[in-house]
N, C-alpha and C positions, 0 to 999 in steps of 0.2 A: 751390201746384201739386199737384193730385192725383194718386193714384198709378193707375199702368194696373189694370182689373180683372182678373186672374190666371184663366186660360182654364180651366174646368174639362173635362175628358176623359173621356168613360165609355165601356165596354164593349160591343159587342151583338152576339151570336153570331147567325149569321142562318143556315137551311139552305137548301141552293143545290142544283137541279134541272136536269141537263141536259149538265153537264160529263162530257166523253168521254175527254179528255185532257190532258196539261199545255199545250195551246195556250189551252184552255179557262179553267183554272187563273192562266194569266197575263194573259188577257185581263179578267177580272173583278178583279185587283187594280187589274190600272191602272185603270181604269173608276172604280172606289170613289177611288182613291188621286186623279182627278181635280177632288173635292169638296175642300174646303177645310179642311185641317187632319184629315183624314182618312187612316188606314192599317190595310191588312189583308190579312191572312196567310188563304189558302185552301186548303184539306185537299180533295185528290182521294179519297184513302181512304174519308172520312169522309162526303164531301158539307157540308163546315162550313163557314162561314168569319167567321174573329174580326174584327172591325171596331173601330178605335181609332177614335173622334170627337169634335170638340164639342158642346154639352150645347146648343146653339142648334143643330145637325145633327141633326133627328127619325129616328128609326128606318125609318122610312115611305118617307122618301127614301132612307135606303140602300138597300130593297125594290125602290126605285122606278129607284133608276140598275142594279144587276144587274139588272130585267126589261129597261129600253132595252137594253143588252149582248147579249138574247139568249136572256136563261136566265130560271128561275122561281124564288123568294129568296120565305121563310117566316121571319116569327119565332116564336121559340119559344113553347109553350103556355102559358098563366098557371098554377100549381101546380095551381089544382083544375079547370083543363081537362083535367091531361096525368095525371089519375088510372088507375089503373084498365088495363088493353089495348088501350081503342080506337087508343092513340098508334102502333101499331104496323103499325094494318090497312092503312093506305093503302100503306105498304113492301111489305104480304105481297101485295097486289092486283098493285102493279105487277112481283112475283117472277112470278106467279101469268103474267101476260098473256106476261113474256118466254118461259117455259117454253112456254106454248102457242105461240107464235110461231114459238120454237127446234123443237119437237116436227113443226109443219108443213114449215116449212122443209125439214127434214132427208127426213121421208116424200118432198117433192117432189124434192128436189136428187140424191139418194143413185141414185136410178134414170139420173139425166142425168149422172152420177158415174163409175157404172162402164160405161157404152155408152160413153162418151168414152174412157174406159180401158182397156177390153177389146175389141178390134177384132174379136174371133172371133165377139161376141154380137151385132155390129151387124146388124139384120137389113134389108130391104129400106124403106126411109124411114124409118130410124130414130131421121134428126135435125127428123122433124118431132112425132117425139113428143115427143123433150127438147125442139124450141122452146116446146112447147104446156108444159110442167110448168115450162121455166125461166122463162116469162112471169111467172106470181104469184110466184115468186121473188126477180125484177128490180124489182118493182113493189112487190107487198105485203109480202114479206119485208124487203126493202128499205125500206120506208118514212120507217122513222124515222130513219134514215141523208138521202134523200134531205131529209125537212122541216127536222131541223137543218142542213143543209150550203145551205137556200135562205135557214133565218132568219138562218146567219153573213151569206151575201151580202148581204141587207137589211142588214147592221149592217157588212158590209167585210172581213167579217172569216172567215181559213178555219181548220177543225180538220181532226181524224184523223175528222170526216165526212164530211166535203169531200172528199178521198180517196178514200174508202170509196163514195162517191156516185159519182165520177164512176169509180170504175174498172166498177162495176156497167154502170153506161150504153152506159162505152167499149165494153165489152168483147160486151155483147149487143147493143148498134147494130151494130157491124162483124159480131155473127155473124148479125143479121137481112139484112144487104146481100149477105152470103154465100151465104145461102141462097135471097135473093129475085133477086139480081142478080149474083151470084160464080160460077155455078154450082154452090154446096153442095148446093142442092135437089134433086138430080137422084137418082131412087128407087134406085138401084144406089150413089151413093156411100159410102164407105169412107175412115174418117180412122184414121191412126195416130197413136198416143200417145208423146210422148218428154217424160221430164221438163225438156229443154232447148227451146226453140222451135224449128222447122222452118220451110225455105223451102218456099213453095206448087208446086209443079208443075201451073199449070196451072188447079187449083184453089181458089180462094180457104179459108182455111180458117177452120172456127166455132170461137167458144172460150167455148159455151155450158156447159160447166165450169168458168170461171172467171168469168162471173155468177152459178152458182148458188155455188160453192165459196167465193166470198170472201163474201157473207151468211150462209152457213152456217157458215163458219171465223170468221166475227168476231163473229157472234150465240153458238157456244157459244165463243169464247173469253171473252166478256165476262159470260157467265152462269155461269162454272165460275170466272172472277175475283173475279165479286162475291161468291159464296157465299164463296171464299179471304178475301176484306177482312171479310166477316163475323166470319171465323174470328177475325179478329186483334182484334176487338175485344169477344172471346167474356170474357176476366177481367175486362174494366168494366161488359159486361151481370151478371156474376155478382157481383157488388159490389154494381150496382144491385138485386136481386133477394135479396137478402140481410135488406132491413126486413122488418120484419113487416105484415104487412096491421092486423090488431085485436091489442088488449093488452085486461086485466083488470084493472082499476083497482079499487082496495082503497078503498072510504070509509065510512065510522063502522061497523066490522064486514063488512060488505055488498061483493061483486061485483056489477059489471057489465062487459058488453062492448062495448069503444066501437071505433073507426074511430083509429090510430095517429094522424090528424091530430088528433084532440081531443085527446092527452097533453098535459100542459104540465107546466114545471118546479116538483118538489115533489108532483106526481101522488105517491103509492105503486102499483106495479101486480106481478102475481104473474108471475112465471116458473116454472111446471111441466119438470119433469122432459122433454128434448128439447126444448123450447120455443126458439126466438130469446130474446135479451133486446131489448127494442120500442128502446129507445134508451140512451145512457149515462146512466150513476147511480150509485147507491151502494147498495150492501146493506143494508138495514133490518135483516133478521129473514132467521133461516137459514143453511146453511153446504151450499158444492157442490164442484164442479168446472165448470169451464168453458172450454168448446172455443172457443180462438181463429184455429183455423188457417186460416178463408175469411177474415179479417177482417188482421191482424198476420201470417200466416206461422208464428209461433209453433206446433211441431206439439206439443209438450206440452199436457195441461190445467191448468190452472190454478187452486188452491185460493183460493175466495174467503169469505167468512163477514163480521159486521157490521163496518161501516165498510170493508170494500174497494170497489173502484172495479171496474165493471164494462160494458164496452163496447158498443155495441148491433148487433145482430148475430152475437155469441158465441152461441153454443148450450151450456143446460144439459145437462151430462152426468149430474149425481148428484141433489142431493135439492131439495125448494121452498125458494122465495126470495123475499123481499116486498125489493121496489127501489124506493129515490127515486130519480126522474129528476133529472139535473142539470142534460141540455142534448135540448133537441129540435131537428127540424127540419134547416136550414141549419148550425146550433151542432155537431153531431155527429159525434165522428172518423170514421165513416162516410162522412159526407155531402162531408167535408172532403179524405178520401180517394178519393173519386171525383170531387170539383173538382179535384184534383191532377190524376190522370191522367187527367183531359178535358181539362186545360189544357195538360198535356204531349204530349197527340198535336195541338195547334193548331197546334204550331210549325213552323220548319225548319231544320237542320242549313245550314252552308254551302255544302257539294256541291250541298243541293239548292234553295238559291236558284241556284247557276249553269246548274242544269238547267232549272229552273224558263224562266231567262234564254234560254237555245238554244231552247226550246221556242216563245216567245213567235215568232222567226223561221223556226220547222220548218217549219212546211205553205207557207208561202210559197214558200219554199227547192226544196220537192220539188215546187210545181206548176209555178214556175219553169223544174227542171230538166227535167219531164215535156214542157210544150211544147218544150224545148231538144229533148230525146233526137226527139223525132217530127220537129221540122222539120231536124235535121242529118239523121237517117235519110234522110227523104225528097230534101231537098236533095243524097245523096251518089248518089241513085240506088237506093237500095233497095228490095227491095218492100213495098206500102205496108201488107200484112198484119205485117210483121216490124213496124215501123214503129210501128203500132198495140198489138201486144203488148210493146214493150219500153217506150214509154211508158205503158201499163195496169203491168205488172209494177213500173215507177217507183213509179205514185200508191197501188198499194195494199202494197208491202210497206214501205216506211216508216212505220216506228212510234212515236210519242211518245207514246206511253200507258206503256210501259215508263219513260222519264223522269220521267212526274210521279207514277207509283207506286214510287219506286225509296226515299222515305225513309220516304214516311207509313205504306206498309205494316211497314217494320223496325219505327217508332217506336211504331204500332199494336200490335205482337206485344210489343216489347221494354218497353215501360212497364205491359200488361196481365199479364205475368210476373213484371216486379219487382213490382207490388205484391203478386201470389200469395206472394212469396217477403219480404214485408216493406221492401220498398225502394221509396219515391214519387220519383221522378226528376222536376223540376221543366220538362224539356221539353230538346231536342236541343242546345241549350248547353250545357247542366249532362251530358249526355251526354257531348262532347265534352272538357270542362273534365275530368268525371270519370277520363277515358282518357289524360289526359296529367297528371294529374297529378304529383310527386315526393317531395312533402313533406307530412305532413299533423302538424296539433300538434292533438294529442289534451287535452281537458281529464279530469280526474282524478274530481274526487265526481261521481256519478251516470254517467259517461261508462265508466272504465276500472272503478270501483267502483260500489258497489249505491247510492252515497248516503244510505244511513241504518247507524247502528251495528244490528250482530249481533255474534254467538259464532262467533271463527275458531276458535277452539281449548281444549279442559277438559282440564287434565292433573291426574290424580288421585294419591294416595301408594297406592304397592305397599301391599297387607292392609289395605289403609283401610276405607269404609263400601260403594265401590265408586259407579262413575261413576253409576247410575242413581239410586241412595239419592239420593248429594249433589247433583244438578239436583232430584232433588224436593225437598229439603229448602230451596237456594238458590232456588229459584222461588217454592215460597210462603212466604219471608221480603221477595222483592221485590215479591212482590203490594202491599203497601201501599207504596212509591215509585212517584214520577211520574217519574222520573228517565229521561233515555234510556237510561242502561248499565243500570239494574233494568227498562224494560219489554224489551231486547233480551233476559237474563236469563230472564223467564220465558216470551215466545214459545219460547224457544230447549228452555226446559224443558219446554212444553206438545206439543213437537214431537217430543222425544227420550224421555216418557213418556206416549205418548198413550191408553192405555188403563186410564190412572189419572189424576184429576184431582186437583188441585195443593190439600194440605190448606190448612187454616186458620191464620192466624199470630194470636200473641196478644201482648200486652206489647210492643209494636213501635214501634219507637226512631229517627229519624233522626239521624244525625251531620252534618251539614253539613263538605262536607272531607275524611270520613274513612268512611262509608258507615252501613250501616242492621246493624241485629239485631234477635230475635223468637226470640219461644217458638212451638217449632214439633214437635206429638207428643212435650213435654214435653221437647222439646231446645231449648239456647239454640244460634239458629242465627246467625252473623255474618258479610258480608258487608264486608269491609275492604278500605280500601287494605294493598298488601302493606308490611310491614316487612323489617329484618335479617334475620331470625331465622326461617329458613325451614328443610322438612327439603330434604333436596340433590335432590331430583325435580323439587321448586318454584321449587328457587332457580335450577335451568338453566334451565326454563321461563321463568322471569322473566328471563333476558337473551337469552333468545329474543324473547320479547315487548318489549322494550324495544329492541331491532335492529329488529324490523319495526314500531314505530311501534304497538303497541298500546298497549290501556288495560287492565292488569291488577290482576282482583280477589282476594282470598283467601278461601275458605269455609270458616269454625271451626267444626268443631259441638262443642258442652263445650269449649273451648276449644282444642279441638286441630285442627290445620290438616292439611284432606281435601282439598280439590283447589285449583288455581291456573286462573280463568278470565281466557280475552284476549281484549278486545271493541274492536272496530274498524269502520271501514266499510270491507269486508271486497273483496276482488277477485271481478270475476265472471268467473267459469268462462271464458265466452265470452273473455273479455281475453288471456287468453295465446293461443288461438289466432289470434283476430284480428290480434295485431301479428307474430305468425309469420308468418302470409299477405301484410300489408303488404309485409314485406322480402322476400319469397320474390318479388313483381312488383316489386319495386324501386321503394316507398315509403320514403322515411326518417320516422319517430316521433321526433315530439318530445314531451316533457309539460310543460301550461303550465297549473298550478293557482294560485290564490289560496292553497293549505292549508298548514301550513307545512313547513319543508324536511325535517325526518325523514320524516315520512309521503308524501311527494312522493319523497324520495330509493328510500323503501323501496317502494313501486309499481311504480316506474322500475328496480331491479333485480330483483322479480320479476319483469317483465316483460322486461327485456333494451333499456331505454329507457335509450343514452347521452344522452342531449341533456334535461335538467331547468332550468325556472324556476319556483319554488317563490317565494309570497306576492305572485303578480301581481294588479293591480287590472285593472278591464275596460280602461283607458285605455293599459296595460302589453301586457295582451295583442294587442290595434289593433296597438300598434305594434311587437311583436315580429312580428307578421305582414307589418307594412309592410318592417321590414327584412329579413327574407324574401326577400321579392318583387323590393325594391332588387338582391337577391343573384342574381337572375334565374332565382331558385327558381318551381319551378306550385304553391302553398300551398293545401293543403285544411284546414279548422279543423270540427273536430267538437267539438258542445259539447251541452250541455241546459239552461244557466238564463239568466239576465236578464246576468247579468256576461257572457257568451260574445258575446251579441248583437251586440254591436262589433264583435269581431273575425269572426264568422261572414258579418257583409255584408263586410268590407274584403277577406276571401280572395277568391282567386279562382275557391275554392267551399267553400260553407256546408254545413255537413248538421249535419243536428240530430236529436238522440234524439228517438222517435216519447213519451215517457215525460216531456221536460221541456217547459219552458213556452212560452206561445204566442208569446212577445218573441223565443226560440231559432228556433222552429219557423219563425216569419214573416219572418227574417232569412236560412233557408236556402234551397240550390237543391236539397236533398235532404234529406229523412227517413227515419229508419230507423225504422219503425213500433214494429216489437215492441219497443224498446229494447235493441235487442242490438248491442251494439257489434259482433261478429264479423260481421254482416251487409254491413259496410263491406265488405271482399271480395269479397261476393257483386256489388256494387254495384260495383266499376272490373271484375271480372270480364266482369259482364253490357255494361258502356258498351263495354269492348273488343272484345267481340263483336258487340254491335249497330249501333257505326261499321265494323268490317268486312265486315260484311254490306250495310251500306249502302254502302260502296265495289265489291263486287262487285254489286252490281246495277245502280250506276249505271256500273261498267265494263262489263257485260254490251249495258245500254241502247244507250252510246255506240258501243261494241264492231260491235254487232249491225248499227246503223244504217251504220256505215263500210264495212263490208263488204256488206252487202245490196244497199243503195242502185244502188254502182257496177256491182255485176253485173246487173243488173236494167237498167243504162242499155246494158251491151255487150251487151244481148240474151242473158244466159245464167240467166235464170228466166222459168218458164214460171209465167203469170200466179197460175195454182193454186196451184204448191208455194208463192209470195209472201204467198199471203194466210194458207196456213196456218201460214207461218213466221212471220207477222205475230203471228199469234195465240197462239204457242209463247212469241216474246217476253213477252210481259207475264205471260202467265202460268208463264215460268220465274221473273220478278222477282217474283212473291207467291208462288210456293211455296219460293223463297229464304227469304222473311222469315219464312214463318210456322214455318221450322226453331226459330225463337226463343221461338218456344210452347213447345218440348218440351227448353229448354235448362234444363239441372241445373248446382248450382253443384259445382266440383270439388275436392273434402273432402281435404285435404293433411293429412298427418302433420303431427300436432301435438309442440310440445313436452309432454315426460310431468312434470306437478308433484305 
């Protein structure tokens, strides 16, 4: 019996043209979700939407079921189509046409505006000039409203243009009958203005200010919105714009200039002084600085020289650097870091699948109650101008555009900030997760420490040679060890004397066990494990360093013992204030290293970490997370290497140093780019703030609709103020989100060490 062929599933983002609202929004998932093994998630924001499929499910027909639906669905360009700006022109085309549309609009409506409004200026037939200026605005301003609201009904289906359409029509049919057959037309008439509706006396009355006023209130509400969703997704354009166009490739002596797509790994190419670096690499040749603040967050520069690693995107601050590329392309933290937060704004928060959910029955709902409000008016006996404007004030102040913008623009704002700030948030779960979490088990090398041995501390004997002598002299006695505690040794000393380089050693001795010595400026210099027989400066030191888990060396020079070096892998800066801030939101630390338990214990009390498991295996740490969670704990596991991996999928959220490997990184819902552990902070800070932003708007949405709605059925909105309150909605919910652009993380008193 054979076994079943195991379904394979891929990917395809397709851009989607024409959605106005979240009725919009939920109409096109169901549509795709009707194919067969088919699902996908659709961004009003963005205009995107992610499609899950089977690999016998052509792309073409996805295209092909969103065009039936209504709308117009593009795939994305092949790389060497979507070179270059052209990709941008067709978006600036259609800004381009709204603006002239809006700009018309407004010239004709603005005059039909204030006659309607200012009774004093009406002069003799004055509403046959507004009929005459509100026509092209009922008509041609309206257009695009009236064509999607006819291709929903070809397909059954109604949005917030349907709405939008029919309150236009309503509103200037009944002020056409006004004037042709109501007696409005009559050269001496005079209408007054009240922001609540009024009964007729007599009169039939126009409400040719609320045909022009609601195209004009929802042409610039949606063109001063879309510029706002622009805004939110201004940090990924700046990410994306960050490569370099051409690099200089170094070959047998000789420059040339190619096109960034030609690099390939193993190129060498030169970085000048201000230059980007074209992609990640390595330093060949040369020593600088380098700005990583557009790229990591990291606002320091950073000193690199041969053999460092250097990211593509940084900018040379100091002197030339000849770079092997390591990873091009798709391969590049860059590249990698803009797949993050493309993929994090795809998603959705659970608020806003529920919204999502209401929406799909919104317009229905309000066309529904629109005929209701008109035939009970009319059935109660009312006039039939009342009638008519409280079912027009129904159809157009009802808004579902605020609903389906209520998370994508947070999410938009809020994942284009964290990565400004070093933080890739894996999309509105890992959000979510982030904000409630409790407990988070910190691992130790690389995470709370640097991961590689340095010099925490030189303590030298009073009247001795004095601390600068003896790093020169212990630096170049370990130039010739390969050892880690001798190359920490003499970075440590190339750094502490940098304006002298490190002499020559001669007669140079390994001890296996017990360390190295050299003739050094005709001194015998030696670098020992300590003994007894220490002078008392040395000997505190040394149970200093044996308390906190170092590895302590002795420096003899002629034999007499000058300083006591402690070499460890050392705590970063960052660490202590990060686990301050932890408990300060009411995170519990816990530390769960493989390393063993002195050097764990002694981590864990500079830090102020009660809770240690010291000599864990990957299989250890899984499952100290599992019991965790049994405990009804919300476990976050922050890690960097291949042993963490485990445990970073079993949490109920991952986050992995930006600094360790890809088995870490690919296992989390969150990365801290720069490697800074304190960033974690920043990171449930920022989630906290971006679900509550997302709760207030989508309180706002639902808010707004509950209250509008019903006044607008009892006849107390006058069609005008509806549209423009229509239009206030949506765009109070993006200029909510885009607060999230200009949020700074909030820098607490640190513990002083």
């Amino acid at each position: 019996m054979s076994a079943e062929p195991v379904a394979v599933v891929v990917t395809t983002d397709l851009t989607v043209g024409g959605m106005t609202c979240a009725a919009c929004v939920n109409r096109v998932e169901k549509k795709l979700a009707k194919l067969d093994g088919v699902t996908a998630t659709v961004n009003l924001a963005t205009g995107r939407a992610r499609v899950s499929h089977p690999a016998h499910v052509p792309p073409e027909e996805l295209v092909a079921t969103v065009e039936k639906a209504g709308y117009t669905a593009t795939l994305p360009a092949p790389p060497e189509q979507s070179e270059g700006g052209d990709e941008d022109e067709p978006e600036s085309v259609d800004a381009r046409q709204e603006r002239e549309r809006l700009t018309i609009t407004a010239l004709l409506a603005v005059p039909v505006l204030v006659l309607s409004m200012v009774p004093a200026w009406q002069f003799r037939n004055w509403q046959w000039l507004c009929f005459v200026l509100a026509a092209p605005v009922a008509v041609w301003s309206s257009w695009p409203f009236h064509v999607r609201a006819l291709r929903g009904l070809r397909h059954s289906t109604a949005t917030m243009d349907t709405l939008v359409s029919l309150g236009v029509l309503a509103s200037f049919s009944w002020s056409a009958y006004a004037l042709f057959l109501g007696g409005a037309g009559e050269p001496g008439m005079q209408m007054p203005f009240s922001l609540l509706p009024s009964a007729s006396e007599g009169t039939a009355h126009i409400y040719l200010e609320a045909a022009v006023g609601v195209p004009l209130f929802v042409l610039a509400g949606r063109f001063l919105e879309a510029r706002a969703r622009h805004g939110t997704g201004a940090a990924l354009r700046s990410l994306a714009q960050l490569g370099a166009k051409e690099v200089s490739v170094r070959e047998g002596g000789a420059e040339r200039l190619v096109p960034v797509e030609q690099l390939r790994t193993g190129h060498v190419f030169v970085v000048r002084p201000g230059e980007r670096v074209a992609t990640d690499g390595e330093v060949a040749e040369g020593s600088s600085a380098v700005d990583l603040s557009l790229v990591t967050g990291e606002s320091e520069p950073v000193e690199v020289g041969p053999g460092s690693a250097v990211v593509g995107g940084a900018v040379n601050a100091g002197g030339l650097l000849l770079v092997r590329a390591t990873a091009v392309g798709a391969d590049t933290q860059l590249a990698r870091i803009t797949k993050l937060v493309t993929d994090a704004q795809a998603g959705k928060a659970r608020a806003q699948r529920l919204a999502d959910a209401v929406a799909g029955v919104f317009v229905p709902v309000v066309l529904a109650l629109a005929v209701t409000v008109l035939g009970f008016w009319l059935g109660a006996g009312a006039d039939p101008q009342a009638a008519v404007t409280a079912c027009v004030a129904v159809l157009v102040v009802a808004c579902p555009c605020a609903l389906g913008l209520a998370t994508p623009t947070a999410l938009m704002a809020a994942t284009g900030r964290g990565a400004q700030l070093g933080v890739l948030v894996g999309g509105p779960q890992a959000l979510e997760s982030l904000q409630h979490i409790d407990t988070v088990v910190l691992d130790k090398t690389g995470t709370l420490t640097s991961g590689h041995m340095s010099v925490a501390r030189v303590t030298v004997v009073p009247g001795g040679l004095g601390r600068e002598a003896v790093l020169r002299l212990a630096g170049a006695v370990e130039q010739g060890s390969g050892h880690p505690l001798g190359r920490a040794i003499v970075s440590y000393a190339q750094r502490a004397v940098p304006e002298r380089p490190l002499p020559d050693v001669g007669e140079f001795r390994a001890e296996a066990g017990r360390g190295v010595r050299g003739r050094v400026e005709g001194r015998l210099v030696e670098v020992l494990a300590p003994d007894d027989e220490l002078p008392p400066a040395l000997a505190d030191a040394l149970s200093v360093a044996e308390a906190a888990a170092y590895t302590p060396v002795v420096v003899l020079v002629d034999g007499v013992p000058e300083a006591l070096i402690e070499i460890g892998d050392v705590v970063r800066p960052g660490s202590y204030r990060a686990v301050d801030r932890l408990r300060r939101l009411g995170v519990r630390p816990v530390l769960a290293t493989g390393d063993r338990e002195a050097p764990a214990r002694a981590v864990a009390s500079a830090l102020g970490i009660e809770e240690v498991h010291a000599r864990c295996t990957p299989e250890e740490k899984a499952a100290l997370v599992r019991e965790l969670r049994e405990e009804g704990l919300r476990v976050a596991v922050v890690g960097d290497g291949v042993n963490d991996a485990a445990a970073l999928a079993g949490a109920d959220l991952g986050i992995a140093m930006g600094s360790g490997t890809d088995a870490a990184i690919g296992a989390a819902d969150v990365t801290l780019v720069r490697g800074d552990i304190e960033a974690l902070g920043d990171a449930v800070r920022l989630a906290r703030r971006t679900l509550g932003t997302i709760r207030v708007n989508l309180l706002w949405a639902f808010g707004y609709n509950a209250v509008t709605v019903p006044l607008a059925m009892v006849g107390l909105l006058n069609p005008m103020v509806a549209a423009a309150a229509m239009s206030v909605s949506s765009l109070l919910v993006v200029g909510n989100s885009l607060r999230l652009r200009a949020w700074q993380p909030t820098r607490t008193r640190s513990l002083t060490r």
